[in-house]
N, CA, C and O atoms as a Tinker XYZ file with bonds, in Angstrom:
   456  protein
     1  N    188.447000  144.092000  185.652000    73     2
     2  CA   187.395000  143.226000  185.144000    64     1     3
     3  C    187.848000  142.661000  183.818000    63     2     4     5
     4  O    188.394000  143.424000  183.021000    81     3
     5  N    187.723000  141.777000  183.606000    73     3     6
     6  CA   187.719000  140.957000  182.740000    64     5     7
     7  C    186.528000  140.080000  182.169000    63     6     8     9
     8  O    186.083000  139.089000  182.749000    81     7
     9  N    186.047000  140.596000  180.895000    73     7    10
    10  CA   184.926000  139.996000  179.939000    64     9    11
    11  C    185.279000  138.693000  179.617000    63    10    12    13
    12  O    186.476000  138.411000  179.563000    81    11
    13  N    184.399000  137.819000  179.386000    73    11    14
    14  CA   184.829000  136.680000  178.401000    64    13    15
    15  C    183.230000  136.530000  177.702000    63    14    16    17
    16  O    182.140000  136.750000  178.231000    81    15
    17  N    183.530000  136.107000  176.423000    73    15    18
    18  CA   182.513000  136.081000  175.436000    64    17    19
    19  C    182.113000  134.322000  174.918000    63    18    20    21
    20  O    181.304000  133.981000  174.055000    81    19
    21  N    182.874000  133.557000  175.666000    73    19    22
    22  CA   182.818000  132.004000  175.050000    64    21    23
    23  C    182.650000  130.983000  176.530000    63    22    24    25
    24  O    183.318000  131.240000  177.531000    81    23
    25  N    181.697000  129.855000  176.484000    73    23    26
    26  CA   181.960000  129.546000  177.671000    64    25    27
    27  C    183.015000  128.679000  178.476000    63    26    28    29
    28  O    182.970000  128.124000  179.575000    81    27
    29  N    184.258000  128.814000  177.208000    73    27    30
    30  CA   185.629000  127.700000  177.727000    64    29    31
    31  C    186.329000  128.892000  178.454000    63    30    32    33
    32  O    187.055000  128.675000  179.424000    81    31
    33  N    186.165000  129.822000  178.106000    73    31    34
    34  CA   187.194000  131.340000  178.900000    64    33    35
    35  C    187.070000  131.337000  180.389000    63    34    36    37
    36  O    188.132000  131.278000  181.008000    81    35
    37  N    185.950000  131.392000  181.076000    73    35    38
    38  CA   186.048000  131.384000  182.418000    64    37    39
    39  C    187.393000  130.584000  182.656000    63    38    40    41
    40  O    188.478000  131.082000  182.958000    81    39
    41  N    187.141000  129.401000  182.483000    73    39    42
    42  CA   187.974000  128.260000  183.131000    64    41    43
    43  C    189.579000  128.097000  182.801000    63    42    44    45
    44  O    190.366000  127.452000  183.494000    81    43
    45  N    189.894000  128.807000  181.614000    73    43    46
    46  CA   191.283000  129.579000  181.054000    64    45    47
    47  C    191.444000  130.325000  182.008000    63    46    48    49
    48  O    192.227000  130.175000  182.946000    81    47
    49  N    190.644000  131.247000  181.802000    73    47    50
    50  CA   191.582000  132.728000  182.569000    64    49    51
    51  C    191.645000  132.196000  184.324000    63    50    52    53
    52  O    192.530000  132.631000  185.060000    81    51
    53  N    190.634000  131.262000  184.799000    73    51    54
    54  CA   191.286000  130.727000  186.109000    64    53    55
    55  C    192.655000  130.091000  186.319000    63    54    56    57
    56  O    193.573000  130.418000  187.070000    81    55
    57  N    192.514000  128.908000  185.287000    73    55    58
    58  CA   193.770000  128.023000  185.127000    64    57    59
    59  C    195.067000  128.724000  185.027000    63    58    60    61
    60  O    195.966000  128.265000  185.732000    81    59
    61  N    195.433000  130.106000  184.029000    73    59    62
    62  CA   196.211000  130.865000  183.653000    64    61    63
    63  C    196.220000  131.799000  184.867000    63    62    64    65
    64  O    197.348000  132.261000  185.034000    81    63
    65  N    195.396000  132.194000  185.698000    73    63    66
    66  CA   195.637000  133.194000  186.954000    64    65    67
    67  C    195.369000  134.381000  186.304000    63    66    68    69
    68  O    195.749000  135.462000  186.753000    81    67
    69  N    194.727000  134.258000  185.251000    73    67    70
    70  CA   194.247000  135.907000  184.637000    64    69    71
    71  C    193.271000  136.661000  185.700000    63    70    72    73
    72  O    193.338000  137.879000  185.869000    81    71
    73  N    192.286000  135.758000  186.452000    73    71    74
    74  CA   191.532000  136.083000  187.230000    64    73    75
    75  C    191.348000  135.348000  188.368000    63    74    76    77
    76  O    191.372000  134.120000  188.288000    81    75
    77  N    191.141000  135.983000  189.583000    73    75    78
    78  CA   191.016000  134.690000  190.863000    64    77    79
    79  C    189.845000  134.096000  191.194000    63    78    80    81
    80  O    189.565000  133.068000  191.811000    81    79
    81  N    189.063000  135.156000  190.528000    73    79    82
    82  CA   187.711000  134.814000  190.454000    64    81    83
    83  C    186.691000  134.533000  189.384000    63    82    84    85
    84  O    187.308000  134.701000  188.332000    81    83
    85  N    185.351000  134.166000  189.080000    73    83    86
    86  CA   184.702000  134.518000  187.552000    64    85    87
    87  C    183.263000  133.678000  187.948000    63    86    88    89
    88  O    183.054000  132.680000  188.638000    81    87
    89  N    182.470000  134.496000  187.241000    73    87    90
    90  CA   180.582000  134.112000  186.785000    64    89    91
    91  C    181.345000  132.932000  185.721000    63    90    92    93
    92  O    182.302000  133.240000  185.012000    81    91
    93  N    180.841000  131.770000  185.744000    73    91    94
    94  CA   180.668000  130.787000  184.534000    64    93    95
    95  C    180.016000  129.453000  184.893000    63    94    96    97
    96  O    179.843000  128.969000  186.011000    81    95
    97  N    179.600000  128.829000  183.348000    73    95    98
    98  CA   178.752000  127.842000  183.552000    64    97    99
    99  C    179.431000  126.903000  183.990000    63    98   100   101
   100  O    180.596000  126.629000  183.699000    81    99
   101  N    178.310000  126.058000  185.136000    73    99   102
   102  CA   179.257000  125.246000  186.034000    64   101   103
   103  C    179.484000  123.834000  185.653000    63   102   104   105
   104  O    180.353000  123.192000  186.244000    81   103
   105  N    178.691000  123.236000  184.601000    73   103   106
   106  CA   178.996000  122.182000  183.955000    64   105   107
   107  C    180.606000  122.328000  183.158000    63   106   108   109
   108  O    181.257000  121.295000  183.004000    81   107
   109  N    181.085000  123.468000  182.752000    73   107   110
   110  CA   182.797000  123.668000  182.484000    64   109   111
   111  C    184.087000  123.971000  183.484000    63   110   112   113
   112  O    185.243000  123.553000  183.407000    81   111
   113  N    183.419000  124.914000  184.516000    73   111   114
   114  CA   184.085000  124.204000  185.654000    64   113   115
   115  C    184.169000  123.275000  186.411000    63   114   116   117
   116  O    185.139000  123.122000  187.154000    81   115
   117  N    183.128000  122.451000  186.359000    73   115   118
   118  CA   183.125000  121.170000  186.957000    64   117   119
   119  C    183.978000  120.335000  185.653000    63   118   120   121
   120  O    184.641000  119.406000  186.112000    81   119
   121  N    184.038000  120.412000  184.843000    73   119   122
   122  CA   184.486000  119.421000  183.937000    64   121   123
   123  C    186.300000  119.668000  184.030000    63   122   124   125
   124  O    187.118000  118.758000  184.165000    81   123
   125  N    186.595000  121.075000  183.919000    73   123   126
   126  CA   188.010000  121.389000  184.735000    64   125   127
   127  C    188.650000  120.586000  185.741000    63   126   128   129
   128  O    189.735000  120.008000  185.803000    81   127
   129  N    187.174000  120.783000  186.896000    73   127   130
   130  CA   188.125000  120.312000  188.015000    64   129   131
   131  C    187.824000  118.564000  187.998000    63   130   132   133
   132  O    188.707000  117.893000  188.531000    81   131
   133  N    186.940000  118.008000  187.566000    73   131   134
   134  CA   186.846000  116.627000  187.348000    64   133   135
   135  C    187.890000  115.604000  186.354000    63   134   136   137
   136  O    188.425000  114.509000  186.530000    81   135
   137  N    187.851000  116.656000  185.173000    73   135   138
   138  CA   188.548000  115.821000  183.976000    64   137   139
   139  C    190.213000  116.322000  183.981000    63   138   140   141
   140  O    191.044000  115.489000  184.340000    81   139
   141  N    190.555000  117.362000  183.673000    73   139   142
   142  CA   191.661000  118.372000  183.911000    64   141   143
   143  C    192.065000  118.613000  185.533000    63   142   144   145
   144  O    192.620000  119.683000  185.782000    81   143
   145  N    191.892000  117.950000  186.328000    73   143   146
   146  CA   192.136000  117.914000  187.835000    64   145   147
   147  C    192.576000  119.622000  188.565000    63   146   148   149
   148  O    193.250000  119.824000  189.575000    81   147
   149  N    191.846000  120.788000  187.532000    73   147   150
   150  CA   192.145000  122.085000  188.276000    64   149   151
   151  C    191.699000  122.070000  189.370000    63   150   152   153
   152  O    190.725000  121.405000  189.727000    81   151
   153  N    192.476000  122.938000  190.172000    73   151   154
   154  CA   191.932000  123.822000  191.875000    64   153   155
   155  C    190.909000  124.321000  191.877000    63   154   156   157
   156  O    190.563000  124.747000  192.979000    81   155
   157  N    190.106000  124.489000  190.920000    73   155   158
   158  CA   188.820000  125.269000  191.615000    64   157   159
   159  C    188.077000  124.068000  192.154000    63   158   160   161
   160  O    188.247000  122.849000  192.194000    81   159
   161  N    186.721000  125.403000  192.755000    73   159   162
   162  CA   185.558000  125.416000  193.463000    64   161   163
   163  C    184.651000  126.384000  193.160000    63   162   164   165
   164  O    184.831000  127.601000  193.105000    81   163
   165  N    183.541000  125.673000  192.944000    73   163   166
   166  CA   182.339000  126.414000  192.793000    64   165   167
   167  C    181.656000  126.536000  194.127000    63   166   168   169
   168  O    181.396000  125.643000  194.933000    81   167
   169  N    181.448000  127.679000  194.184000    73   167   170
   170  CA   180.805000  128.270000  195.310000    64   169   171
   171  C    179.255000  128.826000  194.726000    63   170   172   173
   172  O    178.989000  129.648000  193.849000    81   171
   173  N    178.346000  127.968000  195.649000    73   171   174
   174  CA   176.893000  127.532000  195.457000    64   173   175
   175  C    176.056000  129.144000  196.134000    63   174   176   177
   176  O    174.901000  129.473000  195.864000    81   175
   177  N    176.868000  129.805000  196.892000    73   175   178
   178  CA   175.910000  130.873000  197.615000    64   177   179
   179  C    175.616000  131.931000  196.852000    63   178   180   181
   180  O    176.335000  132.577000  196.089000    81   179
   181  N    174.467000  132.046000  197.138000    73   179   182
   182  CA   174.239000  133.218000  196.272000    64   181   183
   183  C    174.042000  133.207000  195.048000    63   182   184   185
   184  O    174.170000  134.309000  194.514000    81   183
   185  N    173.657000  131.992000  194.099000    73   183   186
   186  CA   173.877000  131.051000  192.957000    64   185   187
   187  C    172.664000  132.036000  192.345000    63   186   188   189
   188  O    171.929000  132.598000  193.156000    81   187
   189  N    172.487000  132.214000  191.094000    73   187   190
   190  CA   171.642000  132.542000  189.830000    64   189   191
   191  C    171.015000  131.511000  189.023000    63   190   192   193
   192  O    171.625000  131.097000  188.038000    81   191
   193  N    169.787000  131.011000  189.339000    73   191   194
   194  CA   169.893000  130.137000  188.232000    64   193   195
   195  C    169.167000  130.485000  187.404000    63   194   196   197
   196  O    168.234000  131.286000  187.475000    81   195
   197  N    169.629000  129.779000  186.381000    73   195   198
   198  CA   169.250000  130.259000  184.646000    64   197   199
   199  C    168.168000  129.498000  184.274000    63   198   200   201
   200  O    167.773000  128.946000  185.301000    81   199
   201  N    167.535000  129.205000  183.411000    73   199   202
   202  CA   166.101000  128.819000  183.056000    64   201   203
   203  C    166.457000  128.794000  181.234000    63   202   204   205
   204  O    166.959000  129.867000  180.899000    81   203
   205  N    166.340000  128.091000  180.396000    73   203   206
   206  CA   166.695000  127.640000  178.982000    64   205   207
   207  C    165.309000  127.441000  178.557000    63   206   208   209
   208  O    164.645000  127.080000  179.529000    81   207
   209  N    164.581000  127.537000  177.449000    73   207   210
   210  CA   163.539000  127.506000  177.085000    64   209   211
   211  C    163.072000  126.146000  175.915000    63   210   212   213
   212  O    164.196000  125.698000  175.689000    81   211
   213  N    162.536000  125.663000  175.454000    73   211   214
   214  CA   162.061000  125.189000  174.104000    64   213   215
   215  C    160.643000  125.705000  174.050000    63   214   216   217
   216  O    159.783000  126.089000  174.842000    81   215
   217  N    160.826000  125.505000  172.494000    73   215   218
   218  CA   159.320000  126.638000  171.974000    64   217   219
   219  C    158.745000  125.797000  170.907000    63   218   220   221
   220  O    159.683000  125.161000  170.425000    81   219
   221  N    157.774000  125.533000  170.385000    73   219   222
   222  CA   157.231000  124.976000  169.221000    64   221   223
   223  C    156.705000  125.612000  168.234000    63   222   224   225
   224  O    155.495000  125.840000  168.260000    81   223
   225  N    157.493000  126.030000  167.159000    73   223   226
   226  CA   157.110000  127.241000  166.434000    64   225   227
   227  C    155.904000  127.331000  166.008000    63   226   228   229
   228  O    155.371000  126.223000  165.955000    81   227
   229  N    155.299000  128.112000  165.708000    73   227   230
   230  CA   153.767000  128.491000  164.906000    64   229   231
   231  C    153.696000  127.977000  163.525000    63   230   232   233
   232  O    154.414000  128.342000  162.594000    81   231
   233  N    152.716000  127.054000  163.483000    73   231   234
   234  CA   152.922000  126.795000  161.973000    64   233   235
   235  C    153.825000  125.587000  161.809000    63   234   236   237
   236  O    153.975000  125.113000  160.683000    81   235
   237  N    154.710000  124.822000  163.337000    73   235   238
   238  CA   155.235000  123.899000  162.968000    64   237   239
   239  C    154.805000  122.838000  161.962000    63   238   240   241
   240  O    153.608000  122.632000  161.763000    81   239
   241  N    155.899000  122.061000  161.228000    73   239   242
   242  CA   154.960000  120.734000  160.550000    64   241   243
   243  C    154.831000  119.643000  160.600000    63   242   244   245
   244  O    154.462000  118.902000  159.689000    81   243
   245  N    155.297000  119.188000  162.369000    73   243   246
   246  CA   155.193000  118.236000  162.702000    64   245   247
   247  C    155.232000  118.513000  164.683000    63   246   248   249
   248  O    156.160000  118.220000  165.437000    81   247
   249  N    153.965000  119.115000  165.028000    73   247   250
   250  CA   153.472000  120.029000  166.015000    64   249   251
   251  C    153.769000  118.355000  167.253000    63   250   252   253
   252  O    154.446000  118.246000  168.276000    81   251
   253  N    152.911000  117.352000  166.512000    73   251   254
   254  CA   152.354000  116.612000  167.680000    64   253   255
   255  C    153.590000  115.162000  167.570000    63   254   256   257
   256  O    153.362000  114.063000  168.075000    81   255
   257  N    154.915000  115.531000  166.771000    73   255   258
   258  CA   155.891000  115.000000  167.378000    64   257   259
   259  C    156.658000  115.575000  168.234000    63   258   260   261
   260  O    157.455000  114.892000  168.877000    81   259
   261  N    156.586000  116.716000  168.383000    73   259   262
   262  CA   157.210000  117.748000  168.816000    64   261   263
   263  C    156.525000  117.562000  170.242000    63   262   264   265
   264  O    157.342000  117.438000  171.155000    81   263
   265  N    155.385000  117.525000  170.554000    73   263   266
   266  CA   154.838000  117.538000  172.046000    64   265   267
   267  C    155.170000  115.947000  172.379000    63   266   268   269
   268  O    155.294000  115.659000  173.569000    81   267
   269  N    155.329000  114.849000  171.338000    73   267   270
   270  CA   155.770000  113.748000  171.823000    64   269   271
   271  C    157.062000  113.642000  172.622000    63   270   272   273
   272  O    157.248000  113.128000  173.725000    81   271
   273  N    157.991000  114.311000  171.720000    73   271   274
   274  CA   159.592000  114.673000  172.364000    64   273   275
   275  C    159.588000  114.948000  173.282000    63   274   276   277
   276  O    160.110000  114.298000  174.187000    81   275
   277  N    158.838000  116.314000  173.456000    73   275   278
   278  CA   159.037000  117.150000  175.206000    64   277   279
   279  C    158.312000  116.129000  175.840000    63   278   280   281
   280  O    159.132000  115.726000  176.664000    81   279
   281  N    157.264000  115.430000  175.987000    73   279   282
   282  CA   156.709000  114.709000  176.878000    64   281   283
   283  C    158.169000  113.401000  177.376000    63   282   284   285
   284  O    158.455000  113.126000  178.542000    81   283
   285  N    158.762000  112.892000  176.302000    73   283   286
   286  CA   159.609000  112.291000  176.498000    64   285   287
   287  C    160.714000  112.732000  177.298000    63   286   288   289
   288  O    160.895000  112.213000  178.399000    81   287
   289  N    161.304000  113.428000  176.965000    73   287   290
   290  CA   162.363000  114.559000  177.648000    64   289   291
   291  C    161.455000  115.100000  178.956000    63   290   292   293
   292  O    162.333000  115.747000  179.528000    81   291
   293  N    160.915000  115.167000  179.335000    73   291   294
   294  CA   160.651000  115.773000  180.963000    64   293   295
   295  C    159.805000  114.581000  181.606000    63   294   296   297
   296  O    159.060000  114.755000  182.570000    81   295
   297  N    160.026000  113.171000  180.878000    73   295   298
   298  CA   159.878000  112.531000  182.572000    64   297   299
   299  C    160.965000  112.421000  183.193000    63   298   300   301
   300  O    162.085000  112.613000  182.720000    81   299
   301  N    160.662000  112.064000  184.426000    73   299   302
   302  CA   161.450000  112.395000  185.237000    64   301   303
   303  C    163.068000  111.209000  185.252000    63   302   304   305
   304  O    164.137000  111.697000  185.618000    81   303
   305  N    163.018000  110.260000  184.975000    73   303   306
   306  CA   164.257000  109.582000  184.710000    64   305   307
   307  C    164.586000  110.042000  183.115000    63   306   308   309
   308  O    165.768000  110.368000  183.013000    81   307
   309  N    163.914000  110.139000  181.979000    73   307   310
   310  CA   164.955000  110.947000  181.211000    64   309   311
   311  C    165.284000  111.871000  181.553000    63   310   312   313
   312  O    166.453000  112.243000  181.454000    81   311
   313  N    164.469000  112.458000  182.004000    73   311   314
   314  CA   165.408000  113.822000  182.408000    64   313   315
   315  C    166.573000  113.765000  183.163000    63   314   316   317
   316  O    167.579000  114.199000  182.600000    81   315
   317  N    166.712000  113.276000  184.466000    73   315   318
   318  CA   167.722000  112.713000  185.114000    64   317   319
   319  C    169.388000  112.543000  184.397000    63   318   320   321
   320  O    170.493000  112.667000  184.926000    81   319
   321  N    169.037000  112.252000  183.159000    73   319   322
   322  CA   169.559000  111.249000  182.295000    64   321   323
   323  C    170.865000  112.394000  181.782000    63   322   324   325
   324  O    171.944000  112.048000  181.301000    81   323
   325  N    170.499000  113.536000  181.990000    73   323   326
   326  CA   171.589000  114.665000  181.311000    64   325   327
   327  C    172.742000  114.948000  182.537000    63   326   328   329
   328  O    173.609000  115.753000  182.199000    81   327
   329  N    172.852000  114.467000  183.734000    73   327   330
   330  CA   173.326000  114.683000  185.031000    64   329   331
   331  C    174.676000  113.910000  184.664000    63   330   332   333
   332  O    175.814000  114.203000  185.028000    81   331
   333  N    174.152000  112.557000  183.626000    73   331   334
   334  CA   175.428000  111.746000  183.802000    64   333   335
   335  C    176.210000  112.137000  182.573000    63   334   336   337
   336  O    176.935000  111.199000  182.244000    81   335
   337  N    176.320000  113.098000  181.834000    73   335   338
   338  CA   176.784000  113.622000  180.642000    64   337   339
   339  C    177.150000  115.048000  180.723000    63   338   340   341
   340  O    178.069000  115.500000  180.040000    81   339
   341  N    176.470000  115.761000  181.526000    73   339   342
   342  CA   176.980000  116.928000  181.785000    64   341   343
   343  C    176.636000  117.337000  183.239000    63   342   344   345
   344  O    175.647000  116.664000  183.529000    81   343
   345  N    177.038000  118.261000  184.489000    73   343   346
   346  CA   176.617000  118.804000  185.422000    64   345   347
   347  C    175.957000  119.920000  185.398000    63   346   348   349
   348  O    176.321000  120.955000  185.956000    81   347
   349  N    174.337000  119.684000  184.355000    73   347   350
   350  CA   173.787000  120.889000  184.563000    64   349   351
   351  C    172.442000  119.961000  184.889000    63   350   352   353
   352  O    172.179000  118.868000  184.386000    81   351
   353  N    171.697000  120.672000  185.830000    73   351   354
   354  CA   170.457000  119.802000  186.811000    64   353   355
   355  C    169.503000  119.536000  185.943000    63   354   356   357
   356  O    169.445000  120.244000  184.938000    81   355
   357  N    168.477000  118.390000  186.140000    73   355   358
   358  CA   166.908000  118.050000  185.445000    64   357   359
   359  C    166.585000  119.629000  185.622000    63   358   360   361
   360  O    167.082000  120.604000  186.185000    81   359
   361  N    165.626000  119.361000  184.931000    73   359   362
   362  CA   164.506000  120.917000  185.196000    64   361   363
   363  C    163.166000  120.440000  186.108000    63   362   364   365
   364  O    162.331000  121.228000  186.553000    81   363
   365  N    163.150000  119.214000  186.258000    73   363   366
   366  CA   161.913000  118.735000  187.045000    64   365   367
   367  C    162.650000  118.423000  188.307000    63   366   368   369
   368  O    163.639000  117.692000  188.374000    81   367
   369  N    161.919000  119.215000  189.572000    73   367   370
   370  CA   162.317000  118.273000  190.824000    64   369   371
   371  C    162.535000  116.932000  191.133000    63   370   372   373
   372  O    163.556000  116.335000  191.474000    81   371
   373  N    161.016000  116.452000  190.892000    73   371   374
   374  CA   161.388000  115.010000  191.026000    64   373   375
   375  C    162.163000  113.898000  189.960000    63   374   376   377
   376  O    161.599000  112.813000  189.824000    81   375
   377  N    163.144000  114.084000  189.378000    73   375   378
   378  CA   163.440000  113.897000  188.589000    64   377   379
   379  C    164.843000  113.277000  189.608000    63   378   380   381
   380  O    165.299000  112.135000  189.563000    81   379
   381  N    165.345000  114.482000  190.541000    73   379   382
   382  CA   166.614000  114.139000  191.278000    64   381   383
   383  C    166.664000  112.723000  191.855000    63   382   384   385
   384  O    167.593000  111.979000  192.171000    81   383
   385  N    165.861000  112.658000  191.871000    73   383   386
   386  CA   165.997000  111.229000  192.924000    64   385   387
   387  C    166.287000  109.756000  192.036000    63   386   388   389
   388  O    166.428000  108.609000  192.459000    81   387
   389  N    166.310000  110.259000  190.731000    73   387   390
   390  CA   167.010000  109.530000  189.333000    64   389   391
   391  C    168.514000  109.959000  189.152000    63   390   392   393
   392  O    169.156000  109.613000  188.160000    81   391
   393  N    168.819000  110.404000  189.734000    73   391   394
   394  CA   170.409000  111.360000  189.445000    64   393   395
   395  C    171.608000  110.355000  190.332000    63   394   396   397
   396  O    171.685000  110.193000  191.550000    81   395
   397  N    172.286000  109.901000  189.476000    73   395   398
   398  CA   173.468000  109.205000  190.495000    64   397   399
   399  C    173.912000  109.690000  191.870000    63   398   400   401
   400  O    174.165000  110.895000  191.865000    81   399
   401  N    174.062000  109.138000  192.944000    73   399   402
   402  CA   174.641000  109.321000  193.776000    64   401   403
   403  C    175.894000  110.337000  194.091000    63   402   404   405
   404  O    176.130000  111.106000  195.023000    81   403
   405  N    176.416000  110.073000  193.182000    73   403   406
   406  CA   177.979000  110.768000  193.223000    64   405   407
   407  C    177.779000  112.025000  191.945000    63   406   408   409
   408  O    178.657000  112.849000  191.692000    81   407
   409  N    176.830000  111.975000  191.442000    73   407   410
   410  CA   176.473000  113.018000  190.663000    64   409   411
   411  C    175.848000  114.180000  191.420000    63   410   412   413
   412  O    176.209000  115.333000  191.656000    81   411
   413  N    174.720000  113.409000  191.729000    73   411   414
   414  CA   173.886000  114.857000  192.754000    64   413   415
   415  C    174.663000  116.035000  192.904000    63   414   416   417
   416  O    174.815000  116.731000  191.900000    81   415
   417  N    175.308000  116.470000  194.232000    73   415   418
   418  CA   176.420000  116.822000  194.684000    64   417   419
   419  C    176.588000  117.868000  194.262000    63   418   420   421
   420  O    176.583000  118.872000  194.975000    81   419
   421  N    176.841000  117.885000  192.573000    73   419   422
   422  CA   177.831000  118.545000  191.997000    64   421   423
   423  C    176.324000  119.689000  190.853000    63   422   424   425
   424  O    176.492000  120.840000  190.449000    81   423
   425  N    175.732000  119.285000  190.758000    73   423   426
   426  CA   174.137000  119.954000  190.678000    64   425   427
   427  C    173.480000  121.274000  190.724000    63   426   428   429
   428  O    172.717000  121.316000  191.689000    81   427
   429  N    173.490000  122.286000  190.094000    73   427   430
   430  CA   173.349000  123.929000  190.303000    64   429   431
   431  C    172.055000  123.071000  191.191000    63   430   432   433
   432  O    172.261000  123.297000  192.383000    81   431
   433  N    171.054000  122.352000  191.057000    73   431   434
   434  CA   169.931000  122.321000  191.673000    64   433   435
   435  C    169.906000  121.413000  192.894000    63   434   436   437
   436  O    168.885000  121.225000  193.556000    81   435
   437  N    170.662000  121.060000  193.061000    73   435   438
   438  CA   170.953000  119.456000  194.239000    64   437   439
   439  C    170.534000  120.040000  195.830000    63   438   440   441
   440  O    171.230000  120.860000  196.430000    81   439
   441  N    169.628000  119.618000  196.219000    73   439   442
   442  CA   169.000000  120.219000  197.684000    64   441   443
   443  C    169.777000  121.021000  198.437000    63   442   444   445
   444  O    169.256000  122.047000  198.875000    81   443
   445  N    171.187000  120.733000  198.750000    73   443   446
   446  CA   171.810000  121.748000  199.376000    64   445   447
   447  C    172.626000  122.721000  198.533000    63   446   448   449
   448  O    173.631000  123.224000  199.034000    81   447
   449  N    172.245000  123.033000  197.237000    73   447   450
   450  CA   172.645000  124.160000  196.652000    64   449   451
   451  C    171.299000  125.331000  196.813000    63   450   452   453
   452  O    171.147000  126.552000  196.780000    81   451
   453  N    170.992000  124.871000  196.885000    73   451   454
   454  CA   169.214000  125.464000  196.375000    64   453   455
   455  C    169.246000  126.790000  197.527000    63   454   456
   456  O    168.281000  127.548000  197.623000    81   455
């Protein structure tokens, strides 16, 4: 077994053959095998998905720009909007159907990963 503590390591210790296998975020292996033309594949079965939070602190001092933002950020074409910058999915379903074509695909959330 082999730990890694950073999320560029997965995709090292593949490239280098330290490991044949590895858990990592798939927006850096996809960027491997897209940008850096490595051999991998992400394999969708059995997938974990993760859930990221925002919070609006107590006492914020500017509460009701703050609910302006998130309202902004989760319609559904901004949201979309992070697909073409990185390969990590909207958080809103309907949101996909804003997601490039040739993007989808590649999607922890894209209908046939799910």
């Amino acid at each position: 077994i082999v730990w890694w503590d950073a999320g560029a390591q997965p995709a090292q210790l593949l490239a280098s053959k330290e490991v044949v296998m590895t858990t990592a975020w798939n927006g850096r292996i996809q960027n491997a095998i897209d940008n850096d033309k490595k051999p991998f594949k992400i394999v969708w079965n059995n997938q974990i998905l993760e859930y990221d939070m925002i919070a609006i602190p107590k006492g914020a001092r500017n509460p009701e720009l703050a609910y302006k933002y998130l309202a902004y950020i989760s319609e559904p074409k901004n949201n979309a909007k992070l697909a073409s910058f990185i390969t990590y999915g909207p958080v809103r379903t309907d949101a996909a159907s804003f997601v490039a074509a040739d993007a989808l695909p590649k999607l922890p959330n894209a209908p046939d990963h799910l």
